[in-house]
C-alpha positions as CSV (number, residue, x, y, z in Angstrom):
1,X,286.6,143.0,144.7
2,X,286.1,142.5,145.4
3,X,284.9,141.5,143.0
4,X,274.9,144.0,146.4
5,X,272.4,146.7,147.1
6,X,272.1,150.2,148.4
7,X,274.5,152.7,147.1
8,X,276.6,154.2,149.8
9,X,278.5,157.6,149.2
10,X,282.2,156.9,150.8
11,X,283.6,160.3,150.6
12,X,284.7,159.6,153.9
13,X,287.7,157.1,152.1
14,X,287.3,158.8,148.6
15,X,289.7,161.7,147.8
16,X,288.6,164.8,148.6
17,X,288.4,167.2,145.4
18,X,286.7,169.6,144.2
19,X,283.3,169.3,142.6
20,X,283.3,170.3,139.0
21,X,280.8,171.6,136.2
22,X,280.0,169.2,133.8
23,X,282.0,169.4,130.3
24,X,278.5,170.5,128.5
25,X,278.7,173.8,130.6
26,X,280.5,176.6,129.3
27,X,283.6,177.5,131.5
28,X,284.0,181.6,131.8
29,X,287.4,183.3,132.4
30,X,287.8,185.1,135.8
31,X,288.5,188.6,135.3
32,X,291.0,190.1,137.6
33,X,288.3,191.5,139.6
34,X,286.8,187.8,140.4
35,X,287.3,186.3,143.6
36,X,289.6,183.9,144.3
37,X,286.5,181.5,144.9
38,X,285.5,181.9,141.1
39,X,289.2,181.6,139.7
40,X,289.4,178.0,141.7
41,X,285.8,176.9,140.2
42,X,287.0,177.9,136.7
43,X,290.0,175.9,137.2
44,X,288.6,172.7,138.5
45,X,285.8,173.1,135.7
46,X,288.5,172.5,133.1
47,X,289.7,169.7,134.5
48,X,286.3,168.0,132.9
49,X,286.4,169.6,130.0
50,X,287.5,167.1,127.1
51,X,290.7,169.3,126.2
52,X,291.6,169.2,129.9
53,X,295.7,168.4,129.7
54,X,294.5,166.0,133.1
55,X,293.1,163.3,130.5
56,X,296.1,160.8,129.3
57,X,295.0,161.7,125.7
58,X,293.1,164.9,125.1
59,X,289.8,164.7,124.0
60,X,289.6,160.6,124.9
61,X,288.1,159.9,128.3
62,X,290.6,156.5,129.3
63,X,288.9,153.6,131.3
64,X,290.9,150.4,132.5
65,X,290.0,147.3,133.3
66,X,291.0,143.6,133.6
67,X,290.9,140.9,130.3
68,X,289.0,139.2,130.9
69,X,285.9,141.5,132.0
70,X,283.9,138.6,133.7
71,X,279.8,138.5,133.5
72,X,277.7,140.5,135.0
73,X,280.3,143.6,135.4
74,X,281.2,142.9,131.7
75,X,279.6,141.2,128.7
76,X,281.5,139.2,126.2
77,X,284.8,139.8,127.4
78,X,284.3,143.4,125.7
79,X,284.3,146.6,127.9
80,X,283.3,148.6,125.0
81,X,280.0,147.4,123.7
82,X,278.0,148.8,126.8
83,X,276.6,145.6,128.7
84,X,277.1,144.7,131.8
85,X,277.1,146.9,135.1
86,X,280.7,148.1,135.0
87,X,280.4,148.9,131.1
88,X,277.2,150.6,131.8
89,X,278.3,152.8,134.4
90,X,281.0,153.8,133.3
91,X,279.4,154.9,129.9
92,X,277.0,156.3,132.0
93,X,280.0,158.7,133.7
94,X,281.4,159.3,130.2
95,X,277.9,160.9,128.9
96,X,277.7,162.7,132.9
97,X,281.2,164.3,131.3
98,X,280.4,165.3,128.2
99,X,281.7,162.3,126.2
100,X,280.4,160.6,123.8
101,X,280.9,156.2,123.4
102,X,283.7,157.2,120.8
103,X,285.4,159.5,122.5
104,X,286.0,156.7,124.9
105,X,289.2,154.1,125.4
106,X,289.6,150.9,127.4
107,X,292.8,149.9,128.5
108,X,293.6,146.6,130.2
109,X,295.0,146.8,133.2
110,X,295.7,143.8,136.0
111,X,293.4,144.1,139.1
112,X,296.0,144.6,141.7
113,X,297.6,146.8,139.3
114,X,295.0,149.1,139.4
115,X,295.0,150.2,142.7
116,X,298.9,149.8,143.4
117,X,301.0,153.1,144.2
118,X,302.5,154.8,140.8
119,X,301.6,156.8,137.5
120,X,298.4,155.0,135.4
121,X,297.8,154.3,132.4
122,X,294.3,155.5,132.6
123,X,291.7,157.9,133.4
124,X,290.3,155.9,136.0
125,X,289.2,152.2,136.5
126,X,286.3,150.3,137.1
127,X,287.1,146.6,138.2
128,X,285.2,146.0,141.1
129,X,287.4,147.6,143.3
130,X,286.6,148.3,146.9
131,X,287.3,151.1,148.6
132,X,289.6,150.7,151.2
133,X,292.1,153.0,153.3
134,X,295.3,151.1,152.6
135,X,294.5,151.2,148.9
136,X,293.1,155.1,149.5
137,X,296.9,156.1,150.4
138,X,298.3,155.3,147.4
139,X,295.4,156.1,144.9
140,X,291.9,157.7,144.8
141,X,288.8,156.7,144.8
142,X,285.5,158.1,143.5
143,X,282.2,157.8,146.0
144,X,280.9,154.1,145.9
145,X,278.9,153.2,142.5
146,X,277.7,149.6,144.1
147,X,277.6,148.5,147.5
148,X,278.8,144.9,147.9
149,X,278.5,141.4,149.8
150,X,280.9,138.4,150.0
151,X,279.1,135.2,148.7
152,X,280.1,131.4,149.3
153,X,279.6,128.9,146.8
154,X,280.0,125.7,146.9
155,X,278.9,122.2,145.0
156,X,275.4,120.9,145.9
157,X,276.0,118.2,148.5
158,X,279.2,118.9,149.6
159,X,279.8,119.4,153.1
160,X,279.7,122.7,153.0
161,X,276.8,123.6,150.9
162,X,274.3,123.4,153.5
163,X,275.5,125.5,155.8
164,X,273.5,127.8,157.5
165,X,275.4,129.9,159.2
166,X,279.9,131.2,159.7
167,X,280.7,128.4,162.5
168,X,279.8,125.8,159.3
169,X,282.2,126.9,157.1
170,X,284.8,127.0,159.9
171,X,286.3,123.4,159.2
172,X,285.9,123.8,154.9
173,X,288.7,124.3,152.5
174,X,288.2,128.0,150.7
175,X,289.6,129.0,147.6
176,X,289.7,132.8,147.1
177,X,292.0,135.6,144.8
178,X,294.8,137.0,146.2
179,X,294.7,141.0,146.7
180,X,291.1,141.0,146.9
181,X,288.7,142.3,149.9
182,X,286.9,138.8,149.5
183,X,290.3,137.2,150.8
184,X,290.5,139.8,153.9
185,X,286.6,139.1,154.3
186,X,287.2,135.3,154.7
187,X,290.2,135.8,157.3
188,X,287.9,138.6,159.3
189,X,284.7,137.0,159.2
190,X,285.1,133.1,158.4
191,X,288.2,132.6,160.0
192,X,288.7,129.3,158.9
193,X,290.4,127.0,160.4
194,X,292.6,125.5,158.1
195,X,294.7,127.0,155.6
196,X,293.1,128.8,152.4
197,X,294.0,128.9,148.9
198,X,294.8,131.8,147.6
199,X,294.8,131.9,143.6
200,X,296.6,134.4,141.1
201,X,293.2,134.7,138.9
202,X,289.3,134.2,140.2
203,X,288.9,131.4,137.1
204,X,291.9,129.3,138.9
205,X,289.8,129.2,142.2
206,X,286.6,128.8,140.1
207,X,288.3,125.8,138.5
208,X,289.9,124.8,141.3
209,X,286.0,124.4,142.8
210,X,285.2,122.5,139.7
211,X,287.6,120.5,140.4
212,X,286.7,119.8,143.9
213,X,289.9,120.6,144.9
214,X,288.3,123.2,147.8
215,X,284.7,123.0,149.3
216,X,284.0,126.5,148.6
217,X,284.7,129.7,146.6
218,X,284.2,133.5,148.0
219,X,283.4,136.0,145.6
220,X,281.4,139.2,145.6
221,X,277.6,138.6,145.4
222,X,276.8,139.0,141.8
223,X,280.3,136.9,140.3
224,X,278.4,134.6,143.0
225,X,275.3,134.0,140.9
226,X,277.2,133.9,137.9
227,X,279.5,131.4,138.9
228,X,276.8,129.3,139.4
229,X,274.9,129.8,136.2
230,X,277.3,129.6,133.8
231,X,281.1,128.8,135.1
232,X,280.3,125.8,138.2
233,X,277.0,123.3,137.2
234,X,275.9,121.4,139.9
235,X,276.7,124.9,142.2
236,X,275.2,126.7,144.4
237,X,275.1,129.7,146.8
238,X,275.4,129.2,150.1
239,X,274.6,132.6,151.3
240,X,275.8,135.9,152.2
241,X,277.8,137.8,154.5
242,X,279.0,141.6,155.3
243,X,282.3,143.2,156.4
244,X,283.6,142.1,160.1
245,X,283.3,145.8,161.0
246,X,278.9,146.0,160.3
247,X,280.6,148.9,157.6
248,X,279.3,148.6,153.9
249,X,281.8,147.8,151.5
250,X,281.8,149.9,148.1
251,X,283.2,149.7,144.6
252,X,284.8,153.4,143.5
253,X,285.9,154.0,140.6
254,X,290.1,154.3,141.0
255,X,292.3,157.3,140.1
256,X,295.8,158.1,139.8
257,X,296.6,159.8,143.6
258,X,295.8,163.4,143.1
259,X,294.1,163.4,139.6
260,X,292.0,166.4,139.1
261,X,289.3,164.4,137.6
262,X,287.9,162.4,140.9
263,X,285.3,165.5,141.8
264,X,284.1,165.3,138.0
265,X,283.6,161.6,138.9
266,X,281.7,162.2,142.2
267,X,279.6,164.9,140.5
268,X,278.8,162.5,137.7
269,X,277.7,159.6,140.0
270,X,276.0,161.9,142.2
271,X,273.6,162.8,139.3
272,X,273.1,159.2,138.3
273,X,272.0,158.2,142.0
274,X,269.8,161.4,141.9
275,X,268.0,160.5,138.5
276,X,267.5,157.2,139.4
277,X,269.8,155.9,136.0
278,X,272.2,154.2,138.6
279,X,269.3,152.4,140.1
280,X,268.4,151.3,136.8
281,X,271.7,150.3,135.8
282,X,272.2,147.8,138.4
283,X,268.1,146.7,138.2
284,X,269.2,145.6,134.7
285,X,272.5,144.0,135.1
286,X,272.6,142.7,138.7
287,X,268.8,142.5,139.9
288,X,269.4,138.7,140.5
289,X,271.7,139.5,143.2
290,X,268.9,139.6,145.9
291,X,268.0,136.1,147.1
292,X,271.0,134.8,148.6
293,X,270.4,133.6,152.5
294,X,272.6,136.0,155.1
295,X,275.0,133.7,157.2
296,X,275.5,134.8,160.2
């Protein structure tokens, strides 16, 4: 998290790998005559396929995620019923694959988990995760699905809450999640100058804001607007801010390092962008993320 909106492609930070046919096309053998060129697309065709021996369970198409799946990347605590952005899209992927909403798995899996080195336990992930190159040497990413903004929110009146601008929320008290781009944004951009709290969980800072035990909270844009319609009353959103560097920031869906799958992925997105569904997706689930002042 991160954890809104032109859609960025990052392949730059993505691993590279080879585009492959969707799993509705039909894969041909090379003949011994075929070029080597043919014999590699055949091969990184069946990676997509549903038999490919890539998936963790043949057949199933694995997604991880957190528990709980917060609002508006999630709906109900419930990955698996379809609403929400994240849910969407990666549905979305599944069909781009050749899988149908049954032939697909969620597994819960921590957030910093996710994008820490080792073997998964799924497919790939969708959990709001940015795209960054520390986290790219350990894992892979797919090109960005969402681009994103940092959001402050704070409770009406307090000190902080009518900021206009970075140098006001120099001197406030900010309660972020640990491991999460929306801490490094705070330290890069903010740079506040007292101490921050860092929480375990987003709910403990969200609480701990409720509590008025900080003046503020930094979250990714559209947790923004729903921390202040449903988790926070009496909350609002300051405003907006990018990445220290001017670069956009990008959610990509995360891969084991070296998985076979990620140019399946980057094939599937690369159609939803181009049909406009992705567009839709996030006109549907995060089209209140749009109003929130820039602080500059």
């Amino acid at each position: 998290m991160v954890r809104p909106s032109t859609l960025f492609a990052l392949g730059a930070l993505a691993a590279t790998a080879v585009a492959c046919a969707p799993a509705s096309e039909t894969t041909t053998q090379a003949s011994p005559a075929s070029s080597g060129a043919s014999g590699a697309a055949s091969t990184a065709a069946s990676a997509c396929a549903k038999d490919s021996p890539a998936l963790k369970t043949p057949g199933k198409l694995t997604i991880g995620t957190d528990k709980p799946a917060y609002d508006p990347w999630f709906s109900e605590d419930d990955p698996a019923n379809g609403k929400g952005f994240e849910s969407a899209v990666a549905y979305a992927i599944a069909g781009q694959l050749g899988y149908a909403k049954e032939d697909v798995t969620w597994a819960t899996v921590k957030f910093d988990s996710a994008f820490a080195p080792g073997a998964k336990q799924f497919d790939f992930d969708v959990n709001q995760v940015s795209v960054t190159p520390d986290r790219a040497k350990v894992v892979d990413f797919s090109k960005g699905y969402y681009t994103v903004k940092q959001a402050v929110v704070a409770l009406d009146g307090s000190k902080v809450a009518s900021a206009t601008d970075l140098a006001g929320l120099k001197d406030a008290k900010i309660g972020v999640q640990i491991g999460t781009t929306s801490l490094q944004a705070v330290k890069d951009v903010i740079k506040p100058s007292s101490e921050l709290n860092v929480y375990n969980e987003q709910i403990d800072a969200v609480n701990a804001l409720k509590n008025k035990q900080v003046d503020a909270v930094v979250v990714d844009l559209p947790t923004a607007f729903y921390v202040t319609a449903a988790q926070v009353e009496n909350s609002k959103i300051v405003g907006q801010f990018g990445t220290a560097s001017g670069e956009p920031e990008v959610f990509g869906a995360v891969f084991e390092k070296g998985s076979p799958l990620v140019g399946c992925v980057d094939e599937a997105i690369d159609k939803l962008t181009a049909s406009g569904e992705l567009a839709k997706i996030e006109t549907e689930w995060l089209g209140s993320a749009a109003g929130a002042p820039e602080l500059k």
